[in-house]
Every structure is written in C-alpha cells, then in structure tokens.
C-alpha positions in Angstrom: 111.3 108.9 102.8 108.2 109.1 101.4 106.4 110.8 103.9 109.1 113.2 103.9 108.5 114.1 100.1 104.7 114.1 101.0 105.7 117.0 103.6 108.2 118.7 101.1 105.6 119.1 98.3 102.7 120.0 100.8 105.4 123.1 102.1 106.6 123.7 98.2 102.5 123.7 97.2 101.8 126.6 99.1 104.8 128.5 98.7 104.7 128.3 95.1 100.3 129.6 95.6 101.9 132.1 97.7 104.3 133.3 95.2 101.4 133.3 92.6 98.9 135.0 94.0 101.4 138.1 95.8 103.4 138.2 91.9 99.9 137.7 90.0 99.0 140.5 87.4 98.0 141.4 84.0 100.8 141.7 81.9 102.5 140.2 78.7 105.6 140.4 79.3 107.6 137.4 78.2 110.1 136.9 81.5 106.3 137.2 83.6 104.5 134.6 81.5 107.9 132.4 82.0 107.9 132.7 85.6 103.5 132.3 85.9 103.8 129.5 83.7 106.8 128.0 85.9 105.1 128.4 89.3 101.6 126.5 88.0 104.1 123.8 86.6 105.7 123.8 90.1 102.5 123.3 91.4 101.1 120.4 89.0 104.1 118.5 90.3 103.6 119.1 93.6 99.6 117.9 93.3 100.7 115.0 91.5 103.2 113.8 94.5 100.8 114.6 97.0 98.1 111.9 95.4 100.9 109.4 94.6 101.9 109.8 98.4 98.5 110.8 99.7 97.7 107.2 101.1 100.4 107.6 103.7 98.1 110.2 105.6 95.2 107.8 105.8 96.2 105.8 109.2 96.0 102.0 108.4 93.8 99.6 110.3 95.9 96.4 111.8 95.1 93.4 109.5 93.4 90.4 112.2 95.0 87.4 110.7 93.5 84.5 112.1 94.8 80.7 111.6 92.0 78.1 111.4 93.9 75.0 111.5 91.4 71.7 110.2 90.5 69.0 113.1 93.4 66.7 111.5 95.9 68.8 112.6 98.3 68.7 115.3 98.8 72.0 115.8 94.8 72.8 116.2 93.0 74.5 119.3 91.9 71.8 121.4 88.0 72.3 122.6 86.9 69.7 123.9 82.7 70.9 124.3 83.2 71.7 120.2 84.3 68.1 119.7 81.9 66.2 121.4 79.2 68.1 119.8 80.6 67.6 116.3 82.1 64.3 117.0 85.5 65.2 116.4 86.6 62.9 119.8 
C-alpha cells in the first residue's frame, strides 16, 4: 500500500508542476492566486509523502543472521580440528 501511495504522489507531483508551469502567469487575480497557491500546496504534500515513503525505493540488503551457539551447548557445530586445538574434547 505504501508503495502504491509512493507511485500516486510521484504521478500527482508532476501533474500538479505541469499544471503550474502551462497555467503560470503574472496576474492578481484572486480565483488565479487561489488555484497557484492550491497547486504548490498540492505539491508540498506530495514532497512530503515521497520522503516519508522514499525508503521503499532504496532495495534492502538481506540481514546474515548467524547463530554462535557456546561449546556447552548441545545444539553447537561439531569441529572436531577446533576442539582439539582449543581443548574443548
């Protein structure tokens, strides 16, 4: 779900930068400055979504867990040249 919203505000981002820069220019009427000022808000939100989901891009690295079990254990890796040399045996 979230990397759907990550695609949704990347598409809305530059639709809305499309829409500003083909509707951009000088003028002071009130609906304009409304609608200018709505499309940058528009496009705050959809920069601020795009960090909050931006580490779902990144591809994550499989975590190595490794199990180290102490020479007490039953459940340890047997080797036998390790426990002669350390006197484990």
């Amino acid at each position: 779900m979230k990397i759907f919203a990550l695609i949704l505000s990347i598409v809305v981002f530059f639709g809305a930068g499309y829409f500003l820069i083909t509707d951009f220019r000088f003028s002071l009427e009130l609906n304009y400055l409304i609608y200018m000022s709505l499309l940058v808000i528009l496009m705050l939100i959809c920069i601020v979504n795009i960090l909050f989901n931006y580490p779902f891009l990144i591809i994550k690295r499989k975590k190595i867990t490794s199990i180290i079990y102490n020479s007490y254990s039953s459940k340890r890796i047997l080797n036998k040249e390790f426990d002669q040399q350390y006197g484990m045996l």
